[in-house]
N, C-alpha and C positions, 0 to 999 in steps of 0.2 A: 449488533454491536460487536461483538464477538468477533465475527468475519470482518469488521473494519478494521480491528486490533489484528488483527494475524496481515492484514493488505497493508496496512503503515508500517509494521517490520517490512516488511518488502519494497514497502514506497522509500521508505528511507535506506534501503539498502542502495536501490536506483540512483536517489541521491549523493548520497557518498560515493560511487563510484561517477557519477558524471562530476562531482564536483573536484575530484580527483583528477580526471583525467582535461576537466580545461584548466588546472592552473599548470598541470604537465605539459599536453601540445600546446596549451593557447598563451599561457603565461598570464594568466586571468587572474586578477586580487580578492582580496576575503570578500570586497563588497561587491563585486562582480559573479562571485559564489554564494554570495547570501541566502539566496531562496533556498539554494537547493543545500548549504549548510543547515542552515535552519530544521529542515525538514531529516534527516540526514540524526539529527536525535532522536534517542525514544523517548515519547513523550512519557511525562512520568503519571506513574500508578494506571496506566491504560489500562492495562492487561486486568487489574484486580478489579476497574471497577466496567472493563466489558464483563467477566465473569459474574459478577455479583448482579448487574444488569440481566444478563441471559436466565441465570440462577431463579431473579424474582421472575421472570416469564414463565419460566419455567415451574415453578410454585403456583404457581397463579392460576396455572391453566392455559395460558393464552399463546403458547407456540410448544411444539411438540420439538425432542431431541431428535426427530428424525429432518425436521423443520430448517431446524439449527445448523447442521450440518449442509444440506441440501442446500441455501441461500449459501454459508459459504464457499462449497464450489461453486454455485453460479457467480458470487463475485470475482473468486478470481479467474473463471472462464471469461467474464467479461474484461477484466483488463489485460488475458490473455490475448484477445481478440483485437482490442487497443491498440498493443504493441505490436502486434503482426499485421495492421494493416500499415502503419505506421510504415513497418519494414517492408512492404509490399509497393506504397506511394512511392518509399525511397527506391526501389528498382524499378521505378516507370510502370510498375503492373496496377491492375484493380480488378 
């Protein structure tokens, strides 16, 4: 949960800046930036109840803080991965 909450600050960063940058080159409207306004907020109380979520695991027994950690670099290595092939397709490479 926790690594989902630190990836949505960054997903909506994404968003705000693309939704930024089509109503600038593209002249794109609020409802044509929708999704990615949308997202582009932080959703509220995330953060407190990833934390409080990890917290009870963490109480519990059932995931270790090395655990914690560890899954969230693997999330964002994998959406690192995402966007670079992404950026890879767009140069003709694979």
């Amino acid at each position: 949960m926790l690594a989902l909450s630190a990836n949505f600050s960054a997903w909506g960063g994404y968003c705000a800046t693309i939704a930024e940058a089509l109503r600038r080159q593209y002249g794109f409207d609020d409802e044509a930036c929708g999704f990615f306004d949308l997202f582009a907020e932080p959703a509220p109380d995330l953060e407190q109840k990833a934390v409080a979520a990890v917290q009870a695991g963490l109480d519990a027994e059932l995931i270790s803080e090395e655990a914690v950690h560890r899954y969230g670099r693997l999330l964002q290595r994998y959406e690192e991965m995402f966007w670079h092939t992404l950026w890879e397709l767009d140069r003709g490479e694979s």
